[in-house]
C-alpha atoms as one frame of an Amber mdcrd trajectory, in Angstrom:
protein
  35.155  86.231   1.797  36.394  90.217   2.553  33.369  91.283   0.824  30.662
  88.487   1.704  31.205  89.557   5.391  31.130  93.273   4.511  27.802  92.283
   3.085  26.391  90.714   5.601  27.579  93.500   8.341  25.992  96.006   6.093
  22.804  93.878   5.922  22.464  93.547   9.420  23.084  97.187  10.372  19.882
  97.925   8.001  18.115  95.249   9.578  18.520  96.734  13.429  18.003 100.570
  11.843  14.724  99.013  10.244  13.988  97.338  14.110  14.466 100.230  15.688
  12.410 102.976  13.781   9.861 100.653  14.024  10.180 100.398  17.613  10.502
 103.959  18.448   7.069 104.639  16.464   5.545 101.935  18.016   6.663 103.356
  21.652   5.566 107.326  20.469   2.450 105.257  19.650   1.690 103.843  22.964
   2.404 106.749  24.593   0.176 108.827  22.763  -2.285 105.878  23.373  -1.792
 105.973  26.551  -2.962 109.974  27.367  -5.341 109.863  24.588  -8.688 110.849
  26.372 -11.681 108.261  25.963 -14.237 110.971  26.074 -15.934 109.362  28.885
 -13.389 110.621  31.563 -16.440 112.925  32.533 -18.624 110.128  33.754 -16.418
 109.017  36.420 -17.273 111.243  39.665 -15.120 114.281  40.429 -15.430 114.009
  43.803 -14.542 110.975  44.438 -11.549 109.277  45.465 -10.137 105.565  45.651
  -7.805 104.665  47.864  -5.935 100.999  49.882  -7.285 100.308  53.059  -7.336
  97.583  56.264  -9.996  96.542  57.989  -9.820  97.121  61.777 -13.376  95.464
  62.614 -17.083  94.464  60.804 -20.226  94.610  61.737 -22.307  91.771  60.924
 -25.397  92.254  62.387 -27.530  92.995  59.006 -25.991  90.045  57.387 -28.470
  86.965  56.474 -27.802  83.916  54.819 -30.002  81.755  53.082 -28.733  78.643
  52.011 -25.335  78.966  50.395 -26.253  83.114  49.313 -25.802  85.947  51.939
 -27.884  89.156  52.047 -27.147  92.309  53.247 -24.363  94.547  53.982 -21.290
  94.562  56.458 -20.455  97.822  58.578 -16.496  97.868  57.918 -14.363 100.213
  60.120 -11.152 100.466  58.080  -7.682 102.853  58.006  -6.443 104.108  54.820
  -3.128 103.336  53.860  -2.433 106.008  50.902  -2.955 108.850  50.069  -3.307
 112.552  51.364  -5.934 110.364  53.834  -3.233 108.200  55.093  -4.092 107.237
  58.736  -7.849 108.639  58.618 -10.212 105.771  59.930 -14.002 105.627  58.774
 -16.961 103.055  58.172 -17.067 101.500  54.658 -20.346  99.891  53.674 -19.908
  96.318  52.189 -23.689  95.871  50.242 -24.318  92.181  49.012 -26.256  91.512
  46.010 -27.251  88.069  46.594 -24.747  86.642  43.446 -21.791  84.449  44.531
 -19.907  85.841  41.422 -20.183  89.378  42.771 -20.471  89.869  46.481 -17.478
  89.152  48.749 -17.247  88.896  52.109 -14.473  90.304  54.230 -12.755  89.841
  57.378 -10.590  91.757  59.704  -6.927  92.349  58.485  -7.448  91.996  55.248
  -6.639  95.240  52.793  -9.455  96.401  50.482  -9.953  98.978  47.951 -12.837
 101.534  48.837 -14.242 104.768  47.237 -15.322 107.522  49.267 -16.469 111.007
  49.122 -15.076 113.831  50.977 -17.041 116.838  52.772 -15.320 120.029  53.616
 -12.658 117.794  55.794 -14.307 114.961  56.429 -14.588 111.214  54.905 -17.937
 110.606  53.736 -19.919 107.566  52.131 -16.916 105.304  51.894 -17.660 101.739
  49.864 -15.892  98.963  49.511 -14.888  97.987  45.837 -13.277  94.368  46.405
 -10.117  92.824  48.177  -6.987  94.686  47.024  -5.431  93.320  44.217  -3.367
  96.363  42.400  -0.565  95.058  44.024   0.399  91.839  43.062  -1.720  92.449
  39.379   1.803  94.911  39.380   3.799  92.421  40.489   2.321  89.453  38.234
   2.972  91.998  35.252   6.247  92.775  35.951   7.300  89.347  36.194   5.836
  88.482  33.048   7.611  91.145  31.778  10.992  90.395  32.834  10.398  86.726
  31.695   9.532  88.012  28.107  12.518  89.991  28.321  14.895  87.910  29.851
  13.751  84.416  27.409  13.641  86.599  24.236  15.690  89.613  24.402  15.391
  91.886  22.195  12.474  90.244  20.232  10.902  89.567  23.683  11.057  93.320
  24.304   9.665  93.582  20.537   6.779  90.980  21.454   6.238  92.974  24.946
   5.489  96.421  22.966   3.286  94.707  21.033   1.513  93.111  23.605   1.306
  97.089  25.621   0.287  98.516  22.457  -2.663  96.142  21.549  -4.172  96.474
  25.174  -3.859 100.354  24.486  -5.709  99.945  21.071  -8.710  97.901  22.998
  -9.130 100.237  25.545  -8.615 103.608  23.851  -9.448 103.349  20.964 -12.247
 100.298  20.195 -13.836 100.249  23.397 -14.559 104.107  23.040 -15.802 103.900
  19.449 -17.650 101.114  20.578 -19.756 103.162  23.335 -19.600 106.409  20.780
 -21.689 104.311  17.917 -18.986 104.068  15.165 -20.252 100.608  13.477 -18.623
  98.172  14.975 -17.746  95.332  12.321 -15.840  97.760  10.322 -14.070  99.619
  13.491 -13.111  96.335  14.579 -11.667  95.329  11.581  -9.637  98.755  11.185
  -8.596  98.086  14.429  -7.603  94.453  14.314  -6.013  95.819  11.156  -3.714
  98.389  13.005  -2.774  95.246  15.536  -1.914  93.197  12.754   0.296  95.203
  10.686   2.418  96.482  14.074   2.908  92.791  15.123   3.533  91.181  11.807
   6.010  93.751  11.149   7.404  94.438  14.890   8.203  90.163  15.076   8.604
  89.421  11.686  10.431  92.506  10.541  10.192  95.429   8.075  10.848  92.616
   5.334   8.795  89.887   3.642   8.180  87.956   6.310   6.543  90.507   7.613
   4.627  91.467   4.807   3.504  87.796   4.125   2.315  87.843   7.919   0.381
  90.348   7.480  -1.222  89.785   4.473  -2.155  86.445   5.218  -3.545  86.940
   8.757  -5.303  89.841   7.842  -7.644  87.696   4.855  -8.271  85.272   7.084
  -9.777  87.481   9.634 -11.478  89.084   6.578 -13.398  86.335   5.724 -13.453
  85.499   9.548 -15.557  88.675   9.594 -17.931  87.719   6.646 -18.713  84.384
   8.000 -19.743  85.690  11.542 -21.699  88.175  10.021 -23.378  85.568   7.664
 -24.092  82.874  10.158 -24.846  85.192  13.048 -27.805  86.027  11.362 -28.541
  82.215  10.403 -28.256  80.981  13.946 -30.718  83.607  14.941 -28.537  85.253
  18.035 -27.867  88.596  19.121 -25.414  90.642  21.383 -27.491  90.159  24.445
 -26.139  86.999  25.140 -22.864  88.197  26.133 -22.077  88.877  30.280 -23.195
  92.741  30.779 -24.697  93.746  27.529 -27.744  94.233  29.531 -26.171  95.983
  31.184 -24.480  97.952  29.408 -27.994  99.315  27.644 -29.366 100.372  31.155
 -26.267 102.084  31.656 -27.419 104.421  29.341 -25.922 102.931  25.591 -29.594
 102.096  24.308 -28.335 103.240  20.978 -25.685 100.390  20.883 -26.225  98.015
  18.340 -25.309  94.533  20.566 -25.877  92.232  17.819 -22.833  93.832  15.437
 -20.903  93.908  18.645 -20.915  90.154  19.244 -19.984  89.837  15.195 -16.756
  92.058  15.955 -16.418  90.400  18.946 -15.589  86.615  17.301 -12.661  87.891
  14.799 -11.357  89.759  17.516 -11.169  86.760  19.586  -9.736  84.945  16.561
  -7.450  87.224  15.905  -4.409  86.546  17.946  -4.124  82.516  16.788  -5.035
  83.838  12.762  -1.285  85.953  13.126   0.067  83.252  15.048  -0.296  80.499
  12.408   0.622  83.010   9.707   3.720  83.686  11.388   4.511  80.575  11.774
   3.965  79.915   7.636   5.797  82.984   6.415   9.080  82.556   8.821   9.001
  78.788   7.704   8.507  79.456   4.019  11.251  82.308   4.455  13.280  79.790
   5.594  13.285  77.650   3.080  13.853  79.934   0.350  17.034  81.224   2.328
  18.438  77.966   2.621  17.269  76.538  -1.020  16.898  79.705  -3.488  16.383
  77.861  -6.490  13.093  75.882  -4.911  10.153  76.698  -7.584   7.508  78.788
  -6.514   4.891  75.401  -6.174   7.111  73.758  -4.353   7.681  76.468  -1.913
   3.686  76.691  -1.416   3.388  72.878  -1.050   6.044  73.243   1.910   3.851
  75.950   3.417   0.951  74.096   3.146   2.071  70.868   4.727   3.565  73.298
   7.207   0.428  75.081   7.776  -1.647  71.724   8.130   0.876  70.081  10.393
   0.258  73.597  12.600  -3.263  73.669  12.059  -4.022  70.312  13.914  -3.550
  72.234  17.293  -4.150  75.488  16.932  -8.166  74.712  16.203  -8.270  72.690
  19.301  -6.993  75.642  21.243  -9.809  77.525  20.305 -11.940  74.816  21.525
 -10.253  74.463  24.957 -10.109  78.133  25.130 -13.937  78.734  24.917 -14.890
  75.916  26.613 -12.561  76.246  29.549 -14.355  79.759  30.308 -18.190  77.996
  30.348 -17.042  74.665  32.665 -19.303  75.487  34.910 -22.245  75.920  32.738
 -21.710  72.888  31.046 -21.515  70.729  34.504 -24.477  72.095  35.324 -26.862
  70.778  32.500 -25.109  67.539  32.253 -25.474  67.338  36.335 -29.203  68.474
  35.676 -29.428  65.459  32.817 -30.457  67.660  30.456 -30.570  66.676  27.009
 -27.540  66.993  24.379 -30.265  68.304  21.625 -32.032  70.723  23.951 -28.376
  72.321  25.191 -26.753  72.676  21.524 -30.136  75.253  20.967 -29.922  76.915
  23.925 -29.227  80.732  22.374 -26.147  81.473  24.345 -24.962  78.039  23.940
 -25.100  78.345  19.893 -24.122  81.567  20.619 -20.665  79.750  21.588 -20.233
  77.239  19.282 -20.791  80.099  16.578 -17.963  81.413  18.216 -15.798  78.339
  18.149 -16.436  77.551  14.711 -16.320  80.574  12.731 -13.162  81.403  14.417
 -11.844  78.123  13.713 -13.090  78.588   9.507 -11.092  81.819   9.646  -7.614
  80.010  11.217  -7.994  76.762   8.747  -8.292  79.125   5.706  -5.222  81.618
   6.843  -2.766  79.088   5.960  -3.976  78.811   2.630  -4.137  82.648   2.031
  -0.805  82.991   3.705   1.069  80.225   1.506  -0.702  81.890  -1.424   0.671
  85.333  -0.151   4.019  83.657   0.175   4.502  81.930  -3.299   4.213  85.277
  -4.949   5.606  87.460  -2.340   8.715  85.095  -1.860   9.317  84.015  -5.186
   7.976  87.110  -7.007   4.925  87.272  -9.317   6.389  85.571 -12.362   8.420
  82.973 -11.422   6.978  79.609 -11.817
């Protein structure tokens, strides 16, 4: 009993070590990440500054409205509330661009966020850049954060690294290499790659649970890839249909190659439900070999794969809700405009969607097959029967 404790103390020290190398890399990582230059920190202006501000009064007197849009700007006298220009009042210029989804109007009292120039001493061309938000974005974070943490302990601080260092890895590293021209299919698979292997093995462990994870998730989003790439070209759509990619070219990125873009785009999107589901195989099928050792290696895979099916029947619909929650709108609007079922389903941004849907839904049906496959050998070794 002496010794089956010693064991297990022994087992578990190894176990936290493993954890917390991991972790500490992980956090280096991030903060490396986090400093790393984009190589487009020259484009942003050098003399210009943001900073929180209130409105003390508006003028309104060039603002039109036709219908439901309004035209125009609004003169905004406003006081900064940060800053080495703390207390400093100027006029902020509010310009409307006739788009509901853009403009916003503003009224007095509210705080804003504004970007302004200064001249020897003096504040000059001051804009407004939308209704301040930093401030409960922080808080909204933080709580989240202290949820995570307070829920899952010590794998909820595990789950929160992973969750800082994957929005580090999309913004310094694959957005940039994006905008630089590195091809895009294969830099977002390196990169979902990276992400795959840190969270299989930061939640699942430096073990085979984690390995299985990994493996599994990462040839479904494989062939995830392959598919998009294959049907992209058979539905005949390209990058432009995505918000901004217009853009994005006049912005100066003619070079950009929108249509790969969009490809990379759907696996990445995929992605986070492909490791979820294989998770959720590998730490069952771990499971069961811990608590039955002598199950045969087909058994074990027929538990994963009834497992895996019984998992399956939801996560593909939350693909489904998830796209189709984000284009509501869109979709009220033909059916409130009666237009056909036939002629929507070939509208190009509309295919463009269901591509989406269903190529990301191919890749999470086929990871639980890859990841009880993975498992069988993995758990009970490549011999075994």
């Amino acid at each position: 009993m002496s010794n089956t404790y010693l064991t297990l103390k022994i087992f578990m020290f190894k176990r936290k070590r493993e954890d917390l190398i991991l972790v500490t890399i992980l956090s280096l990582i991030c903060s490396a990440l986090f400093y790393l230059p984009t190589g487009f920190e020259e484009r942003i202006p050098k003399d210009s500054h943001l900073a929180k501000a209130r409105i003390i009064s508006i003028d309104n007197s060039d603002l039109s409205q036709n219908l439901i849009i309004k035209s125009g700007d609004q003169k905004i006298e406003v006081e900064i509330l940060e800053g080495a220009w703390k207390g400093e009042r100027t006029v902020a210029m509010n310009y409307l661009q006739g788009k509901m989804e853009l403009d916003e109007i503003y009224q007095v009292g509210r705080d804003l966020l504004i970007e302004f120039n200064i001249v020897g001493d003096k504040i000059t061309a001051a804009r407004t850049r939308g209704n301040y938000r930093l401030s409960i974005e922080l808080f909204l974070i933080s709580m989240f954060a202290a949820i995570l943490l307070l829920v899952g302990g010590w794998t909820g601080f595990k789950a929160l690294l992973s969750f800082v260092f994957s929005a580090l890895m999309l913004w310094r590293v694959l957005i940039p290499c994006f905008l630089k021209g590195y091809d895009p299919v294969l830099t977002a698979i390196l990169v979902v790659a990276a992400l795959t292997a840190a969270i299989s093995f930061l939640v699942g462990g430096i073990n085979k649970k984690g390995l299985v994870c990994f493996l599994g998730a990462f040839l479904g989003l494989v062939l995830t890839a392959f598919l998009a790439k294959v049907f992209t070209a058979s539905f005949k759509v390209h990058g432009a249909v995505r918000p901004f990619a217009e853009t994005l070219l006049y912005s100066g990125f003619y070079h950009l190659d929108l249509t790969r873009i969009f490809i990379a785009g759907i696996f990445i999107a995929s992605s986070g439900a492909v490791m979820d589901l294989a998770m959720d195989i590998s730490v069952s099928m771990s499971e069961i070999v811990r608590e039955n050792p002598a199950i045969s290696r087909l058994a074990l895979m027929r538990s994963g794969l009834n497992i895996g099916r019984a998992v399956i029947g939801t996560m593909t619909t939350t693909l489904l809700l998830a796209y189709s929650g984000s284009y509501m709108t869109m979709l009220m609007v033909f059916m409130g405009q009666g237009v056909p079922v036939k002629n929507i389903l070939n509208l190009n941004y509309v295919a463009a969607e269901i591509l989406n849907t269903m190529v990301g839904s191919f890749g999470l049906v086929t990871v639980a097959p890859f990841t009880v496959l993975v498992g069988g050998m993995v758990y009970k070794g490549w011999r075994r029967a």
